[in-house]
MIDOSE-1310 file (N, C-alpha, C; in nm, 2 decimals, decimal comma, always signed):
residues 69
xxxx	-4,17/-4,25/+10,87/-4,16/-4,14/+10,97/-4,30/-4,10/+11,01; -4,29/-4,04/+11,13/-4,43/-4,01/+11,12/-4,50/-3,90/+11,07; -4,41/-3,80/+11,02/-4,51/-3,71/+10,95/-4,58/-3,79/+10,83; -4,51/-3,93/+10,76/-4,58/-3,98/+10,65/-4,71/-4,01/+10,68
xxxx	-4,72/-4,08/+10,74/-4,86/-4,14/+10,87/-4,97/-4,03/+10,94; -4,92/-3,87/+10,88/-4,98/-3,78/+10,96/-5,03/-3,78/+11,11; -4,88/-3,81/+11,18/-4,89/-3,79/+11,29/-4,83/-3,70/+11,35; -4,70/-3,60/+11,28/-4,66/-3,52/+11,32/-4,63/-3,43/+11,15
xxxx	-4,61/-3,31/+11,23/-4,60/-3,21/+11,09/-4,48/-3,24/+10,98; -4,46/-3,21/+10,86/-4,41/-3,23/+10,77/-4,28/-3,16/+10,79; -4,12/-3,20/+10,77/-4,06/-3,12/+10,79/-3,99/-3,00/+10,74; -3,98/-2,91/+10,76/-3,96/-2,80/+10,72/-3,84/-2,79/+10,64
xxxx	-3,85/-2,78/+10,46/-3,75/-2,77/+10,37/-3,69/-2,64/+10,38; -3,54/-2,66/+10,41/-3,46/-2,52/+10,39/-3,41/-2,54/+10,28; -3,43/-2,40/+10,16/-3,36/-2,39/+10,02/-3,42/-2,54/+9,95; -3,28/-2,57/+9,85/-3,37/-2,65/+9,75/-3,27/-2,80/+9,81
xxxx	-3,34/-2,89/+9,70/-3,29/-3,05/+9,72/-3,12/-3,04/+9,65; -3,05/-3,14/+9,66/-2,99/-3,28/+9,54/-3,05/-3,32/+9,45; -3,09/-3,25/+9,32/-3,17/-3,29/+9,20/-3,06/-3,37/+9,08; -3,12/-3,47/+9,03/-3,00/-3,51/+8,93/-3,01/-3,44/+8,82
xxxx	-3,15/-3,43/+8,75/-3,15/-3,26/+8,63/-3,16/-3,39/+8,46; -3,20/-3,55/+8,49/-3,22/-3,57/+8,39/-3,23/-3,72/+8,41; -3,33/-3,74/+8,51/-3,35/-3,87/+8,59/-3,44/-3,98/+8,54; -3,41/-4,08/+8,43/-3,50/-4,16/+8,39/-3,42/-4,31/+8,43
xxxx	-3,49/-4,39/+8,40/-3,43/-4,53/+8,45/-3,32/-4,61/+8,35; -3,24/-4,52/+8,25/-3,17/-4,55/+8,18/-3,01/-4,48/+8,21; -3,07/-4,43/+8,38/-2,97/-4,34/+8,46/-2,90/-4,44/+8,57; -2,97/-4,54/+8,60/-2,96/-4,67/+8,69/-2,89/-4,79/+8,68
xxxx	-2,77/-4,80/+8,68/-2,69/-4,90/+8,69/-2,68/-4,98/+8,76; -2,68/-5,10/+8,77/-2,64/-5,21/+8,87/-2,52/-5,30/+8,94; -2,45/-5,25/+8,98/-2,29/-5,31/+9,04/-2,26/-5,44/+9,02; -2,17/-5,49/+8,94/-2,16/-5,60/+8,89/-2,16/-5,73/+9,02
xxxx	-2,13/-5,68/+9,12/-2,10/-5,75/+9,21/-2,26/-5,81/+9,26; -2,22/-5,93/+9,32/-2,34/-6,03/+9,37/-2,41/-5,93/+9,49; -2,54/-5,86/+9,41/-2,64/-5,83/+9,53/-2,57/-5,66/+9,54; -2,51/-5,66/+9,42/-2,45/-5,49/+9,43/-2,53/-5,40/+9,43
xxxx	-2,49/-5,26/+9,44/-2,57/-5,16/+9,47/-2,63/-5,12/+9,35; -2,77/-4,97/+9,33/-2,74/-4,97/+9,22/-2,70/-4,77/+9,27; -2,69/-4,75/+9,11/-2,58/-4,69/+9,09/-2,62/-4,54/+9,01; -2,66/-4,42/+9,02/-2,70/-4,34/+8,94/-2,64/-4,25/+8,87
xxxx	-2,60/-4,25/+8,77/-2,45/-4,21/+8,65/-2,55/-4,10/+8,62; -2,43/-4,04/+8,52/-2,47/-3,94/+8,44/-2,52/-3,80/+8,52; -2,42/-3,73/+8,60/-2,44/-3,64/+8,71/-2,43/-3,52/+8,68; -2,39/-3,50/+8,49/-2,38/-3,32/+8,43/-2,48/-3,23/+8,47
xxxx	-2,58/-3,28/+8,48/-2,73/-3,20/+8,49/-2,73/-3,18/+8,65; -2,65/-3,20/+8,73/-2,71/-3,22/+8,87/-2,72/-3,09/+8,94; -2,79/-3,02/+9,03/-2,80/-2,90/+9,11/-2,88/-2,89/+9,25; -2,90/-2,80/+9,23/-2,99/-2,74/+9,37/-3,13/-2,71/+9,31
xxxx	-3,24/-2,80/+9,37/-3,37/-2,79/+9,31/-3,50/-2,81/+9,35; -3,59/-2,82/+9,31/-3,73/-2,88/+9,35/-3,72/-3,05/+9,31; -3,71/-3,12/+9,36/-3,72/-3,29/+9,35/-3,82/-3,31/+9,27; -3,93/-3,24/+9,32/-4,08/-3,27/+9,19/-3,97/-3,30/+9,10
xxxx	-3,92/-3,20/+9,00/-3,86/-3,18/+8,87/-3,80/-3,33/+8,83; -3,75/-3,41/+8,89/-3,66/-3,52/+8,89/-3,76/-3,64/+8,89; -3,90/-3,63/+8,91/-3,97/-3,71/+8,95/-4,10/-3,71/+8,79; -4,12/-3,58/+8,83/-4,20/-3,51/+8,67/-4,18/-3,54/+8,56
xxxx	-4,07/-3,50/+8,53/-4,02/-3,52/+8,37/-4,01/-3,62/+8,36; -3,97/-3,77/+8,38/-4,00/-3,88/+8,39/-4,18/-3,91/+8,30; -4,18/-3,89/+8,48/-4,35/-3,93/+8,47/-4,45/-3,87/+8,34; -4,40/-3,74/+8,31/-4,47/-3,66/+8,18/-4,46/-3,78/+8,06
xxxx	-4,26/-3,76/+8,03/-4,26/-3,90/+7,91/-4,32/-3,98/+7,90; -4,36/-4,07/+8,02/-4,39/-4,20/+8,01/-4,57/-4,16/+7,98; -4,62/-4,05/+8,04/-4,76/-4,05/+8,03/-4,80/-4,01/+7,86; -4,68/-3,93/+7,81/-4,67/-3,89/+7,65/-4,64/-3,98/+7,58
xxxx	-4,60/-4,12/+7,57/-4,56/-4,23/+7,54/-4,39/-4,25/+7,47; -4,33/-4,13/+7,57/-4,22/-4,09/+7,50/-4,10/-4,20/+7,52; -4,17/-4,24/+7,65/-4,01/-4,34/+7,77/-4,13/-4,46/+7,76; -4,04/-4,58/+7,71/-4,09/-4,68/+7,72/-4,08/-4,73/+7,88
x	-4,24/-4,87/+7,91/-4,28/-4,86/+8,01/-4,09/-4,94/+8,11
């Protein structure tokens, strides 16, 4: 899009995202079918939020050596 490209302004977030609330890659399933989708389970934690959060906590583990690479 173009705001990514900084060609137009960023767009204006109302309220918060679709956060999943406990998002590592052991959340990601793959559809058995040829060339299936994949698939993101485990939706108890899910809410209304800042996305950072979903992206972060991840990234902290893996930088703490907690989540294998």
């Amino acid at each position: 899009p173009a705001w990514a490209r900084g060609e137009a302004p960023a767009p204006v977030r109302k309220g918060g995202s679709l956060c999943h609330g406990d998002l590592h890659l052991g959340q990601l399933v793959r559809h058995p079918a040829p060339d299936g989708p994949w698939l993101l389970i485990d939706m108890d934690d899910a809410g209304v939020g800042d996305p950072a959060w979903d992206l972060g906590r991840p990234a902290a583990w893996y930088a703490a050596g907690l989540l294998a690479p």
